[in-house]
N, C-alpha and C positions, 0 to 999 in steps of 0.2 A: 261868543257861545258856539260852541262847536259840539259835535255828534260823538259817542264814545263807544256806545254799543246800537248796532243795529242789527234788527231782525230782519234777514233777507229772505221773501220765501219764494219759491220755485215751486214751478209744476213738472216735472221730470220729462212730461208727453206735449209739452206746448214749445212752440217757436219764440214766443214771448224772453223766455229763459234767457238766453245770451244775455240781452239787453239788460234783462235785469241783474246780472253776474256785475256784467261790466260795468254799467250806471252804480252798484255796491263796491265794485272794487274802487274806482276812482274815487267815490266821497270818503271809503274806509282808510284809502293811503291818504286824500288828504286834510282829513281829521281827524289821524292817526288811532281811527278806530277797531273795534273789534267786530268783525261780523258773526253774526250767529244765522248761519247756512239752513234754513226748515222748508223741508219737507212733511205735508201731513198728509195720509194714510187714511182714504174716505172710507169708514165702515160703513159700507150700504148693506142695509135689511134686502135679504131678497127680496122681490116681489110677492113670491107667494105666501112669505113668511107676513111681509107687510099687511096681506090680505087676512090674515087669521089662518090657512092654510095652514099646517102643522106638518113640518119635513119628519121622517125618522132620525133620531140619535146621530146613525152612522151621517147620514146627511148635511148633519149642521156639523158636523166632525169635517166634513170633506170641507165644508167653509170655512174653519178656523184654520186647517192646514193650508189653505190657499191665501188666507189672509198671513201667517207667519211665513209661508215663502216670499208673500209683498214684502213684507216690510224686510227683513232681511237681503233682500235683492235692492229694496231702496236704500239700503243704508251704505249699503257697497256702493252703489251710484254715487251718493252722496257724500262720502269719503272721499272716493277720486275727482269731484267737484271743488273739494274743501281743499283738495289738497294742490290741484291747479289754480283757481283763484287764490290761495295765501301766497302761490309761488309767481305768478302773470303781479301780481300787484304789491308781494311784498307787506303783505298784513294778516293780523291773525285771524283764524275763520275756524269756527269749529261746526260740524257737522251734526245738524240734529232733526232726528226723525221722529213723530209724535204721530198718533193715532186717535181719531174721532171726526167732529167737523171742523172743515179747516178755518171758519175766520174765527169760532171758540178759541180753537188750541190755539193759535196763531194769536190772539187776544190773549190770553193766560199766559204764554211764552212773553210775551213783551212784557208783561206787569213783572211775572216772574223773577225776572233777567233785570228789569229796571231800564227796558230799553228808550234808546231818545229815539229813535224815529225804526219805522216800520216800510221798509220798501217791499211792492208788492205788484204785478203785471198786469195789466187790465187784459183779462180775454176769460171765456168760459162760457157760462151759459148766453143762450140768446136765445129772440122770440118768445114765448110765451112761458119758458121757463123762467127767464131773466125776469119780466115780468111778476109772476108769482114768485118766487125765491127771491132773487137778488142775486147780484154776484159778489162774490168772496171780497173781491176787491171793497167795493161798493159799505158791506159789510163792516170790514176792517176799517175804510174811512170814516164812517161815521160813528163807530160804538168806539174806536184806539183811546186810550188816555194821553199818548205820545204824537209828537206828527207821522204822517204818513206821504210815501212818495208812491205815488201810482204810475206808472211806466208802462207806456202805447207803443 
């Protein structure tokens, strides 16, 4: 039994990343699989939005345009990721950017996809966040339908 699609996800901003490139690249040459490269796009509610606060128009305007140059600035990233790991390891990798909360999307992408395992970085929140929230990781581990590989 071997792996055939795995969902690899990355954090664009964490050191974690390499490892987990490279830990994907070596099971996807040799389980001659395909990786599916994700990146997900946290829509945080402002704060004062989250408060009941209420921004003018123009204001929640200025956050969607800051939110579409995210994600189009991730996607370039994430192109030239896909496009050096297919080439360092000789497998195929496609690039995909998804926007919401990431162990959802990250969860609906693997069912999606049909993926056999879900590699994923352990780092993020801590203290009293991790605590109350969870982290992504953590997340993904226990709700995946597929295995998962967490990477310290």
């Amino acid at each position: 039994m071997g792996f055939k699609r795995i969902v690899t996800c990355v954090d664009l901003s964490h050191d974690i990343t390499n490892r987990v490139l490279t830990i994907s690249g070596e099971l996807a040459q040799l389980m001659k699989a395909k990786i599916l490269l994700t990146y997900v796009v946290e829509r945080e509610v402002p704060l004062l939005i989250s408060e009941g606060i209420v921004l003018p128009k123009v204001e929640l305007e200025k956050f969607e345009g800051m939110y579409r140059l995210l994600e189009d600035k991730s996607r370039e990233k994430m192109e030239g990721l896909a496009r050096e790991l297919a080439e360092e390891w000789q497998v195929e990798v496609e690039p995909v950017v998804l926007v919401g909360e990431p162990f959802d999307m990250i969860l609906e992408k693997a069912e999606e996809e049909g993926a056999d395992l879900i590699v994923v970085g352990s780092h993020g929140k801590k203290g009293i966040e991790r605590l109350l929230l969870g982290s992504v990781s953590e997340k993904v581990a226990r709700k995946a339908k597929c295995s998962v590989l967490v990477v310290r």
